[in-house]
C-alpha positions in Angstrom: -59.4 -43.2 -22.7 -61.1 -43.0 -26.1 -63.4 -46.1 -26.9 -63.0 -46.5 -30.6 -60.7 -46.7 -33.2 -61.2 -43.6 -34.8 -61.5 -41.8 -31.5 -58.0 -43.0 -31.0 -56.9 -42.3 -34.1 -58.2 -38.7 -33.7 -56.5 -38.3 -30.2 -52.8 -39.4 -31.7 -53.2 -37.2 -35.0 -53.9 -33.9 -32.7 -51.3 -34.9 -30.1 -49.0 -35.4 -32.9 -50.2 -31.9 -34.0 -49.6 -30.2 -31.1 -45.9 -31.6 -30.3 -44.9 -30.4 -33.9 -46.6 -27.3 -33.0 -44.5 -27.0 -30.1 -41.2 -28.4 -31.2 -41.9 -25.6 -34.4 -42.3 -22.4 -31.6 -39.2 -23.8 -29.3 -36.8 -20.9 -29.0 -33.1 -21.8 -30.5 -30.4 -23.6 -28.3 -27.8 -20.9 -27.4 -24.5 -22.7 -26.2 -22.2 -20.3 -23.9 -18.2 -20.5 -23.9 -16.6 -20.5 -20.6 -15.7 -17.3 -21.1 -19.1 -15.7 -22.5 -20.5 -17.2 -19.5 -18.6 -15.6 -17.3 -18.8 -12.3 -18.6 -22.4 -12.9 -18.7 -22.7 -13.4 -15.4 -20.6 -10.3 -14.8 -22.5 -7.9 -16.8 -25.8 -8.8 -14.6 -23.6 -8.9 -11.4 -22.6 -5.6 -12.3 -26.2 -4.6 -13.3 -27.8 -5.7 -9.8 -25.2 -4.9 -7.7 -23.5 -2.3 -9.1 -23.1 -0.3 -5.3 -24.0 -2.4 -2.2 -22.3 -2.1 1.7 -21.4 -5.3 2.7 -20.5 -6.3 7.2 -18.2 -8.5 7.6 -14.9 -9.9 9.6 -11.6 -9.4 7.6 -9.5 -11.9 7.5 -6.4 -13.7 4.9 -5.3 -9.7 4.5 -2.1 -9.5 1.9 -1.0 -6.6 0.0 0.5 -7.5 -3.4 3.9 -6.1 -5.1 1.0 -3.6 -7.2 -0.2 -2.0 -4.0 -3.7 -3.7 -4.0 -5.2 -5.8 -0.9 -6.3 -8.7 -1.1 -8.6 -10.1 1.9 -12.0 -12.1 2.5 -14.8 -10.7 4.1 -16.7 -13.7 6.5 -18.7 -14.3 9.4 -20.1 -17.7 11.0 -21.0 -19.9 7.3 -19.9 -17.6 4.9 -17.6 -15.2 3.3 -16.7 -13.1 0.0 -13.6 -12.3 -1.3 -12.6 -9.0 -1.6 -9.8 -6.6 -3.4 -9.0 -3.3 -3.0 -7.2 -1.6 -5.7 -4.3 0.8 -4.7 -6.3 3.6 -6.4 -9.2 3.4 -3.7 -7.6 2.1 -0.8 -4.6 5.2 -0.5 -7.2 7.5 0.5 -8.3 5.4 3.6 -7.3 6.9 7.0 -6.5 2.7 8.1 -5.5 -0.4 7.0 -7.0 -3.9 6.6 -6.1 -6.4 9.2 -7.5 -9.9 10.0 -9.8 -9.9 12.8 -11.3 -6.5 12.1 -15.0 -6.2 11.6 -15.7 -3.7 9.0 -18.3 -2.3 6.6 -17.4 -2.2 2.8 -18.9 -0.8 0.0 -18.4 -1.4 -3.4 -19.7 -3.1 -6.2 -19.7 -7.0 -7.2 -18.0 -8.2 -10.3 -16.1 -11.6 -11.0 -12.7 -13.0 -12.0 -13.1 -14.3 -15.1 -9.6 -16.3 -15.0 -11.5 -18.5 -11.9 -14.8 -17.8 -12.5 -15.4 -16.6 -9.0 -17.6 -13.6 -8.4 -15.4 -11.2 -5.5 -16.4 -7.4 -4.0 -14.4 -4.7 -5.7 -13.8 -2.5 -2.1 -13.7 1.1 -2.8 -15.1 2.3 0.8 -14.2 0.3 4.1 -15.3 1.8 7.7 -14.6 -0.4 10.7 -17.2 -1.6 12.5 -16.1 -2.2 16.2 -13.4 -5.5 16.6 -13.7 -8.6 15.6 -14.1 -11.7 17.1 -10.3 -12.8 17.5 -9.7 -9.0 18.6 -12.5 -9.0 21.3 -10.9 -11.9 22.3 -7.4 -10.7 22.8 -8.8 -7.3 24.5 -10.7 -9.5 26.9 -7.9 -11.9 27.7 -5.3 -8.8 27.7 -7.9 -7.2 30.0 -8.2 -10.1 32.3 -4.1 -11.1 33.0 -3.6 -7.5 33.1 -5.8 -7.3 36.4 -4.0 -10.7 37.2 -1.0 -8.9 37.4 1.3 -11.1 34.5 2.2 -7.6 32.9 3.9 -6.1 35.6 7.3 -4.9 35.4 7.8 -6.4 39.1 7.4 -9.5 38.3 9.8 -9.5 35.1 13.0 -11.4 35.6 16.1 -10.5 34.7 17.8 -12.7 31.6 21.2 -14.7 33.0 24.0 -12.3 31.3 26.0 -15.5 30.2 23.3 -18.0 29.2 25.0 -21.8 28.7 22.4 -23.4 28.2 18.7 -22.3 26.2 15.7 -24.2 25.6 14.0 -23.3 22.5 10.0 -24.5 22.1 9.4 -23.8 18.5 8.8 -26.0 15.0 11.5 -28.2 14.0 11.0 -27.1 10.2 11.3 -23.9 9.2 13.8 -21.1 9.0 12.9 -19.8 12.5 15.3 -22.5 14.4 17.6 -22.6 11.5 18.6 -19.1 12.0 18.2 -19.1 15.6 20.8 -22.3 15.7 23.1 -20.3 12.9 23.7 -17.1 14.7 23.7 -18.5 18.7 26.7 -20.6 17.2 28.4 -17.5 15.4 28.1 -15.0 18.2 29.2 -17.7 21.0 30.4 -21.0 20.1 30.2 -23.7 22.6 26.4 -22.9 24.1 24.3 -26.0 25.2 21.0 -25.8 22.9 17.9 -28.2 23.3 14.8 -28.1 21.1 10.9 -28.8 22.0 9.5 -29.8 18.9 6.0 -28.0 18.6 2.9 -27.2 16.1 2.9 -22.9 16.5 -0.1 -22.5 14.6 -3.4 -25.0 14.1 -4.9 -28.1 16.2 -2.7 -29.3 19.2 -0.1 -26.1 18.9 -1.4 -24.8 22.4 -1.2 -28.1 23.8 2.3 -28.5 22.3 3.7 -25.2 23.5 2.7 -25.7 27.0 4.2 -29.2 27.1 7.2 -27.6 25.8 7.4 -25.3 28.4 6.6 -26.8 31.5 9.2 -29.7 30.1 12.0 -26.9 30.9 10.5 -25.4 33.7 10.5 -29.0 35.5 13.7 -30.6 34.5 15.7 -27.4 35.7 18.4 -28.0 32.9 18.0 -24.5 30.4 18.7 -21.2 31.9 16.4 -19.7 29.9 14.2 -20.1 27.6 13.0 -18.6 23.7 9.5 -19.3 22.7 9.8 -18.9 18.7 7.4 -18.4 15.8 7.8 -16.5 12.0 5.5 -14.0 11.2 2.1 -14.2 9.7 -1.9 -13.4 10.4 -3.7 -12.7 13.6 -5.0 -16.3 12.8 -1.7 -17.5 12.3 -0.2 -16.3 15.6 -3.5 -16.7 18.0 -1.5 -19.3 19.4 0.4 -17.2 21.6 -3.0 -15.4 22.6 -4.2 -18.3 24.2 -4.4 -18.4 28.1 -2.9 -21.3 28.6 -0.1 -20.5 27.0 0.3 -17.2 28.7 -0.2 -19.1 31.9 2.3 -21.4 30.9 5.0 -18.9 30.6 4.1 -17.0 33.5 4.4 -20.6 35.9 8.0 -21.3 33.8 10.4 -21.3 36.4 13.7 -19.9 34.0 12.9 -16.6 32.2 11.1 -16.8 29.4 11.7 -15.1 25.7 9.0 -14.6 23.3 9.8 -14.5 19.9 6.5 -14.5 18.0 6.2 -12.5 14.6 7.0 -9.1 13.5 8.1 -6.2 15.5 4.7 -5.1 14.6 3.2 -8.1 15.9 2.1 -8.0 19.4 0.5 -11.1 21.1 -1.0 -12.0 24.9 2.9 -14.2 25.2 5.2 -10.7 24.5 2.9 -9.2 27.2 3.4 -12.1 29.9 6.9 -13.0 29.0 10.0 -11.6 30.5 11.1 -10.2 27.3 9.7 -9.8 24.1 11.7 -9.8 21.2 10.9 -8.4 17.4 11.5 -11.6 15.7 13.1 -15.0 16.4 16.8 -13.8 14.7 16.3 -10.6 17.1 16.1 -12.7 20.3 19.2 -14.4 19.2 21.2 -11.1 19.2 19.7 -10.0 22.7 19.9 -13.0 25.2 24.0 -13.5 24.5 27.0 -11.2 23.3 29.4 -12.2 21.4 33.1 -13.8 22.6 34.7 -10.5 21.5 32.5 -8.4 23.4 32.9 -10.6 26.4 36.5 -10.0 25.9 36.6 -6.5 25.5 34.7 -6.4 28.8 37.5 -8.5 30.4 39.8 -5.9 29.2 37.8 -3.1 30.7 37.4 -4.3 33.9 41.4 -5.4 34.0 42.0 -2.1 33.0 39.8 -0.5 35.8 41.3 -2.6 38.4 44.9 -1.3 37.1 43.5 2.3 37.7 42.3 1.6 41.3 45.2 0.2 42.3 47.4 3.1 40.8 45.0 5.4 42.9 45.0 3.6 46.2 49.5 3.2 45.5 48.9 7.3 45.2 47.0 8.2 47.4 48.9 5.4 50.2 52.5 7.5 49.3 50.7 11.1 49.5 49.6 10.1 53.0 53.1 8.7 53.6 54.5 12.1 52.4 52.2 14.2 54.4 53.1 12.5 57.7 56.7 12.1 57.1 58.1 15.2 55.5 55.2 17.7 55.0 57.0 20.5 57.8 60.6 20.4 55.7 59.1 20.6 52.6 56.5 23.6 53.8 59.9 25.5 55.4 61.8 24.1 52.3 59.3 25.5 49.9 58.6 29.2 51.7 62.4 29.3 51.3 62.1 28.7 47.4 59.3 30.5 47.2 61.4 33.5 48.6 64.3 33.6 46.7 62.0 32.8 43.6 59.8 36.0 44.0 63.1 37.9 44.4 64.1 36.5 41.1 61.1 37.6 39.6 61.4 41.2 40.9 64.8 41.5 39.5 63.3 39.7 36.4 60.8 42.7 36.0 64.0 45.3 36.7 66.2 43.8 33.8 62.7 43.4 31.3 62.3 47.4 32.1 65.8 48.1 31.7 66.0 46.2 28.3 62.7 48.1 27.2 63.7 51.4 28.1 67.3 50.8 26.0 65.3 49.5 23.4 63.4 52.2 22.7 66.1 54.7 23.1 68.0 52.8 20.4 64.9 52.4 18.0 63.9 56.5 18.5 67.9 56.6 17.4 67.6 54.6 14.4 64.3 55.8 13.3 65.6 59.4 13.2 69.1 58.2 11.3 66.8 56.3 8.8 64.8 59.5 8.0 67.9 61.7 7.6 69.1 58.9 5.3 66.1 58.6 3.3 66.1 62.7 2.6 70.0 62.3 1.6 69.2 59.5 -0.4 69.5 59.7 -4.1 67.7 56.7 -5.7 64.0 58.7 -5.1 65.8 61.2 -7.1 67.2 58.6 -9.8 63.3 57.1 -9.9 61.8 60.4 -11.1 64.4 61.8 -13.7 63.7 57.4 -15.3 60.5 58.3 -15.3 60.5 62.1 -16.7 63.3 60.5 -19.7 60.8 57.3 -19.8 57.9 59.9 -20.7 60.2 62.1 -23.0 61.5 58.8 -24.4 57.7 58.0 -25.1 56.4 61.2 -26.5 59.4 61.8 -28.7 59.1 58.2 -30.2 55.3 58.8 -30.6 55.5 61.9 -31.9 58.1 60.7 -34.9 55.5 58.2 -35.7 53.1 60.9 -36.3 55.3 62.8 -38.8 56.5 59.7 -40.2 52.6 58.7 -40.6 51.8 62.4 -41.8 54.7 62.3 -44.6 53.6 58.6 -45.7 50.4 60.0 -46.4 51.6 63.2 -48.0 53.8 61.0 -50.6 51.2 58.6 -50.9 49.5 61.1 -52.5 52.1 62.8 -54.4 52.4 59.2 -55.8 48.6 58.7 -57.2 49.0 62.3 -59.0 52.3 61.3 -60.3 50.7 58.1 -61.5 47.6 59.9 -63.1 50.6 61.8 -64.9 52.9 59.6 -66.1 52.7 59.2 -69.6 53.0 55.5 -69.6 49.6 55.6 -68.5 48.9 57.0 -71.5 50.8 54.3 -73.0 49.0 51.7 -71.7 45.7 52.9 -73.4 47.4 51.8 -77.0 49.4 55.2 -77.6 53.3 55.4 -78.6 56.3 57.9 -78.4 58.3 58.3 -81.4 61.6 59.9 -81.3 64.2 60.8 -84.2 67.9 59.8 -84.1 68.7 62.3 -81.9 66.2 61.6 -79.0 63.8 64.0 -79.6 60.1 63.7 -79.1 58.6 63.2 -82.7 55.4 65.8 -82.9 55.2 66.4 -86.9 55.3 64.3 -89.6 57.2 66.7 -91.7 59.8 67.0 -89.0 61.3 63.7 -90.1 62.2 63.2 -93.6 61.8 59.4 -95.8 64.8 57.4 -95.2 65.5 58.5 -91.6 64.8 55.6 -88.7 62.8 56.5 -86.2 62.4 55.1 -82.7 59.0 53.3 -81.3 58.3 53.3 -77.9 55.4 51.2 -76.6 53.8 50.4 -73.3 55.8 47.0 -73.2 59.0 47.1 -75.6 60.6 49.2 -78.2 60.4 49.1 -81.9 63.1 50.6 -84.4 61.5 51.5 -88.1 62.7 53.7 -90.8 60.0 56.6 -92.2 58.8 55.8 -95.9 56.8 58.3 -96.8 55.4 61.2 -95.1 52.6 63.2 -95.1 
């Protein structure tokens, strides 16, 4: 610490200095929108990572109405979210799924509207199974050697069910449409529910309840284990062992009804019969009352055959002991007198044929003579030698008449070019004396005599004046 008072004095003026100095040379405060931030942050993202490979367990998988997939990428404490646009992901030889360990490649970039950072996928290779898949090879592995999947040990469903127990949740659409078509197809069945959790903490514990519940009381003649569709997660359930155990100890067949028809769990493999979805296992285990009554029709109508048959066959053995050496004798005897009519059959059919064609040959021959005698051939050709004279006569007056049309046609133009009102026409007259005659010389008519004017349109009368 300084010891004097100008020593101090000193020390405050050059720290005062110095934080002026400082606050002087400070860069400037830049203050980021959300949105600058963010695209910020995705610039660099894009900058650092702009191609990276990344391992992981798919899981969450959903394809959108645009054709992209949407899925995260995790392991043990962490994951990424992923999306695959359709562009990239058409060209791959598979498709996601949960529980499937991959590699990915792509590049990092972020979603501005959430501000989360997520792998743009445009390469995924599978890498092996994962976990949840290991897990249902190793379990399906395991019962398989147990024997649960034989055929052998499948039991048949009861043909007329009366009463089914359903384990399955109590909300939901799965037991609503169970309920709805059981009731249309056959009204009148018994139907219990197990309420159960399919999917999450407790759901084994509360299928297996629901299940051995059946098996002990004895009441349901079968039984539907139900479940919608959904992840691998979603349905690992039913890929539990105890479950599978639990079905395979039930003591009334079992139905499972898990998923999709693509969906394939360890309780379809163990079960007596797997269905493709809860509404599907509906339809299978009963018929409808009309189809049950259309089979009581069939067999009625069988047994109305058989007896027929038996009645038959009963009188054809009656027949043959009775009356079976009469009716041989009787029918030899038929037979005889029928093969004589048959021989005098062929005799009258020969007879009729040879007549027949004696009579046709006749006819034939009368017909030609007829035709040679006949005169309408004759009539046909002179109508057509007069219809051809008719027709070259006519055309050839319309030659001549055409030929002297044109010949006074053109007597007509000279004619014209001749007449002398032609002449008249071009502003000319004729003049003619008393007497008719053509006036050529003045001196041929004398002053005082009228005269006659003749014009292209009219007449004119004048009396001569003066010639000259």
């Amino acid at each position: 610490m300084p010891s004097s008072s100008l020593e101090r004095t000193a020390h405050w003026t050059y720290h005062q200095r110095m934080d002026q100095f400082a606050f002087d040379f400070a860069p400037a405060r830049r203050v980021y929108s959300v949105g600058e931030l963010n695209a910020a942050i995705r610039e660099t993202l894009e900058r650092e990572f702009p191609d990276v490979w990344v391992a992981g367990e798919i899981s969450g998988v959903k394809l959108a109405a645009s054709g992209h997939y949407y899925f995260t990428l995790k392991e043990r404490e962490a994951q990424v979210r992923s999306v695959a646009f359709r562009s990239a992901h058409r060209y791959w030889k598979f498709r996601p799924q949960d529980g499937l360990a991959v590699l990915a490649r792509g590049r990092i970039d972020v979603f501005e509207a959430r501000g989360e950072y997520q792998l743009i996928v445009e390469v995924l290779e599978p890498q092996g199974h994962g976990a949840l898949q290991v897990a249902f090879e190793q379990l399906k592995k395991k019962l398989a050697m147990e024997g649960l999947f034989e055929p052998a040990r499948k039991r048949a469903l009861p043909r007329y069910p009366r009463r089914i127990g359903i384990v399955t949740s109590p909300r939901g659409a799965v037991i609503a449409d169970m309920v709805q078509i059981l009731s249309r197809r056959f009204p009148g069945l018994h139907i219990r529910l197990f309420p159960a959790l399919v999917q999450g903490e407790g759901s084994v514990d509360d299928v297996c309840r629901g299940l051995d519940y059946f098996s002990r009381s004895g009441w349901p003649e079968l039984v539907i284990v139900a479940r919608g569709g959904g992840s691998l997660e979603d349905l690992w359930t039913f890929n539990e062992e105890a479950v599978a155990r639990a079905i395979a100890r039930c003591a009334v067949p079992v139905v499972s009804a898990v998923g999709h028809e693509t969906d394939v769990t360890i309780a379809d493999l163990v079960a007596d019969l797997r269905a493709p979805t809860p509404s599907a296992a509906a339809e299978i285990i009963v018929c409808t009352r009309q189809e049950l009554l259309e089979r009581i029709g069939l067999v009625r109508q069988k047994l109305a055959q058989a007896a027929r048959f038996r009645l038959a066959m009963l009188a054809r053995r009656w027949h043959q002991r009775a009356i079976e050496r009469p009716m041989a004798l009787l029918q030899r005897a038929i037979g005889r007198q029928a093969q004589r009519v048959d021989e005098l059959e062929f005799r009258l059919r020969d007879q009729l044929r040879a007549r027949l064609n004696r009579h046709g040959r006749a006819h034939r021959e009368l017909a030609a003579r007829l035709r040679y005698f006949d005169l309408r051939p004759r009539f046909a050709v002179d109508r057509r030698r007069l219809e051809s004279a008719y027709t070259a006569a006519v055309q050839s007056l319309r030659w001549e008449l055409a030929r002297r049309r044109g010949q006074v046609a053109q007597l007509d133009a000279k004619l014209s070019q001749l007449s002398p009102l032609r002449i008249l026409e071009r502003g000319y007259a004729i003049v003619t004396n008393e007497s008719g005659a053509i006036v050529k010389d003045s001196t041929a008519v004398p002053p005082g005599d009228a005269i006659h004017v003749r014009l292209a349109r009219g007449r004119l009368d004048a009396q001569v004046t003066k010639s000259g």
